[in-house]
C-alpha positions in Angstrom: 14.7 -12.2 15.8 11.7 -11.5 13.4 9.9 -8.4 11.7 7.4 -8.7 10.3 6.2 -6.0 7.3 3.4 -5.1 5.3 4.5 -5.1 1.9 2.2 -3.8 -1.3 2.4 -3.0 -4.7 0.7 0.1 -4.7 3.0 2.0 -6.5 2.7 -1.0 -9.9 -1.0 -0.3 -9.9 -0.8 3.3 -9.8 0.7 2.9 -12.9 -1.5 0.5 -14.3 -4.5 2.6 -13.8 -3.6 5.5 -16.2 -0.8 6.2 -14.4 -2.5 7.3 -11.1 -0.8 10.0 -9.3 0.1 9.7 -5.5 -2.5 12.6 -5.0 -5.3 11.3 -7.2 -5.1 7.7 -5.3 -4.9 9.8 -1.5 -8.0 11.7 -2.8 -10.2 8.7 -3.4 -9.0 6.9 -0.4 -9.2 10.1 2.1 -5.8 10.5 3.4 -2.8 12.9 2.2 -0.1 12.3 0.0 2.0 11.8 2.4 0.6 8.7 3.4 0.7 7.4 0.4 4.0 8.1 -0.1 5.1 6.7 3.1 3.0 3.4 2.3 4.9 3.3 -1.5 8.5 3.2 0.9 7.0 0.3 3.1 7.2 3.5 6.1 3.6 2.7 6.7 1.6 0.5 7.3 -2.2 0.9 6.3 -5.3 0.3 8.6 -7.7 -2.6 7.4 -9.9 -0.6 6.6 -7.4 1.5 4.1 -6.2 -1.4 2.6 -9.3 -2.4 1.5 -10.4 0.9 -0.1 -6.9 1.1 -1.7 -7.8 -2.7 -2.8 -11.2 -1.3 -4.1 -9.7 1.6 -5.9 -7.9 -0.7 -8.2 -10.4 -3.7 -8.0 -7.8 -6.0 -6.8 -8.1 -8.5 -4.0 -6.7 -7.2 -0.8 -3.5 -9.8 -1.8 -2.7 -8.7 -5.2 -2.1 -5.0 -3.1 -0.5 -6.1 -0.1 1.4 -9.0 1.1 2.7 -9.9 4.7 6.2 -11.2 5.1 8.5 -12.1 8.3 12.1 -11.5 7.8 15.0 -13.0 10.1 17.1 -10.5 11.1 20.5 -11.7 13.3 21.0 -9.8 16.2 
């Protein structure tokens, strides 16, 4: 069997940019904390549209932010 996950690197970046805080990215990007948070733990996955503002926030390309993987997983 296969899952498939949206991974990012959010978290990196944050700190890269002045060492962003959760709520200063949320702000710019118009969700909560929380939903960045959940993103940071791979708990959430964002909408295209998100991604791209988080992408725009940092003025990264959408793949230097997030990344899409399959992993096997045995049943």
């Amino acid at each position: 069997m296969e899952q498939n996950r949206i991974r990012n690197n959010i978290r990196m970046l944050r700190f890269m940019h002045n060492e962003m805080t959760q709520q200063d990215l949320a702000d710019r990007v118009g969700v909560t904390r929380q939903t960045i948070i959940s993103m940071e733990k791979d708990k959430y996955s964002p909408s295209l549209e998100l991604a791209f503002r988080i992408a725009q926030v940092f003025g990264e390309p959408l793949e230097k932010v997030f990344s899409y993987e399959t992993e096997n997983i045995q049943s």
